[in-house]
PLY file of the C-alpha trace (Angstrom):
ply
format ascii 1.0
element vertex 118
property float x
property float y
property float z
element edge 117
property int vertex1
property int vertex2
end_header
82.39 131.39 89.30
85.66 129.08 89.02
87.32 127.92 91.52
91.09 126.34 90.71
92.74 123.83 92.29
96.25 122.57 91.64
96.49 118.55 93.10
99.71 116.55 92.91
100.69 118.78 89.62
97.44 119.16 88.28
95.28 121.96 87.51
91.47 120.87 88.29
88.99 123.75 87.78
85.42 123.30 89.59
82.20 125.72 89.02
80.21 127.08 91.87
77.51 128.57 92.06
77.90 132.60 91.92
77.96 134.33 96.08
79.14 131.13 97.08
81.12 131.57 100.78
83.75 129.69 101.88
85.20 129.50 105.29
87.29 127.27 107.25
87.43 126.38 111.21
90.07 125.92 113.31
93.21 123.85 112.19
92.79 119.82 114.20
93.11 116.52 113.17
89.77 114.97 112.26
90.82 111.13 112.99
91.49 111.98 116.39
88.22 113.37 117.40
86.12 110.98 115.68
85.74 107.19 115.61
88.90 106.41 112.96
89.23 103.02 112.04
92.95 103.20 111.80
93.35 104.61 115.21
94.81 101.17 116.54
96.87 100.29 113.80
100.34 100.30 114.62
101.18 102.66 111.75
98.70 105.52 112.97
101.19 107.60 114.29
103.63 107.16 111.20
100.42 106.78 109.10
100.47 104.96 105.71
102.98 104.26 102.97
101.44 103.66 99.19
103.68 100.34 98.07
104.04 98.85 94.52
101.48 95.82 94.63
103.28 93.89 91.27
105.08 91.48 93.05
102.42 90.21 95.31
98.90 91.19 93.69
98.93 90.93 89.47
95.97 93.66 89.23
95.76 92.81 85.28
95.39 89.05 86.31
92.53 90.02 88.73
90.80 92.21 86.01
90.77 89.55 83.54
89.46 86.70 86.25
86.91 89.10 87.62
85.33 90.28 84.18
85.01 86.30 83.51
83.17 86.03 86.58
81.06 88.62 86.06
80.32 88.11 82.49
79.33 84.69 83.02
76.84 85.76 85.79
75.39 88.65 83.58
75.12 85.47 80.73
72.98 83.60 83.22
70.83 86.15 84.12
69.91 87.13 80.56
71.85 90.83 80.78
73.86 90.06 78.34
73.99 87.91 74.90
77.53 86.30 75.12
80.95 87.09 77.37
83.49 87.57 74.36
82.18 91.41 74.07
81.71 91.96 77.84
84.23 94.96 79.29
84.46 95.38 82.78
84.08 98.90 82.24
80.74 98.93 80.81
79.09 96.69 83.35
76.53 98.87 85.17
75.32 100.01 81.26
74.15 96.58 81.47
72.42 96.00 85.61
70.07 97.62 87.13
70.90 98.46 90.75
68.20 95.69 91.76
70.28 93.31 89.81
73.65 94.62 90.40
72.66 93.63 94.20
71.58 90.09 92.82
75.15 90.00 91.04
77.31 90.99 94.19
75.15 88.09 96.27
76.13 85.12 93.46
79.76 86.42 92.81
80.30 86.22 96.70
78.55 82.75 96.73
80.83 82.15 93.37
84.05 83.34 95.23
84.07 82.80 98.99
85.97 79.97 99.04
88.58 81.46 95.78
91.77 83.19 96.79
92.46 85.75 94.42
95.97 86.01 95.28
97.74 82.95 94.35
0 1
1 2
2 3
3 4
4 5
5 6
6 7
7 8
8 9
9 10
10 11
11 12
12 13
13 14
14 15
15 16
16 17
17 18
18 19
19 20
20 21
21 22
22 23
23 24
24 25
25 26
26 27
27 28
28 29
29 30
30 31
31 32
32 33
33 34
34 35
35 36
36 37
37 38
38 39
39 40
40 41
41 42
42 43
43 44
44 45
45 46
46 47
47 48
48 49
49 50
50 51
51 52
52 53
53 54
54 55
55 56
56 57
57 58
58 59
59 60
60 61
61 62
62 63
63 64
64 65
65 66
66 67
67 68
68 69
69 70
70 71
71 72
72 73
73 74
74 75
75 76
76 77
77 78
78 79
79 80
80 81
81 82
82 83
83 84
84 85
85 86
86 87
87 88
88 89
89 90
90 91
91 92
92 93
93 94
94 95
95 96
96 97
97 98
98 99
99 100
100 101
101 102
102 103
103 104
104 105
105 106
106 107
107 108
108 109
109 110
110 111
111 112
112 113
113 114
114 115
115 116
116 117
């Protein structure tokens, strides 16, 4: 069976498994009846507003920094052969999750004392 949804403008279809029941409960706000982080910020009761990040936060610039952090650390560990072919995108094709945990410890000991926005 398909099931379609229509998101923001677009038209997602999802397949479930044949007799499967739906059924909803009553209408209530989740956040307020569980423990909700953003419950004491002061813009709970307005809630959130998506900005632009350009002018403060270059997300390009941190892409590009980030893949030469990694790719060095995946060149030290033996992952990978050299950085010039390295794409962010393809990094767990490369780590294990028992390195990929030994990669988020040295990029934090790399980085702690960086500030990425400059």
């Amino acid at each position: 069976m398909n099931i379609e949804y229509n998101i923001d403008g677009e038209s997602l279809t999802v397949q479930v498994p044949e007799g499967c029941t739906f059924s909803n409960g009553e209408k209530m706000c989740l956040s307020k009846h569980f423990n909700d982080i953003t419950k004491t910020k002061d813009w709970y009761e307005k809630g959130y507003v998506i900005v632009e990040s350009e002018p403060f936060l270059n997300v390009q610039k941190v892409k590009v920094e980030l893949t030469k952090c990694i790719s060095k650390i995946l060149l030290s560990s033996g992952a990978i052969r050299d950085t010039e072919h390295f794409k962010l995108e393809d990094y767990h094709n490369y780590v294990s999750e028992e390195l990929h945990q030994e990669i988020i410890k040295k990029f934090v000991t790399l980085n702690q004392n960086i500030l990425i926005l400059k």
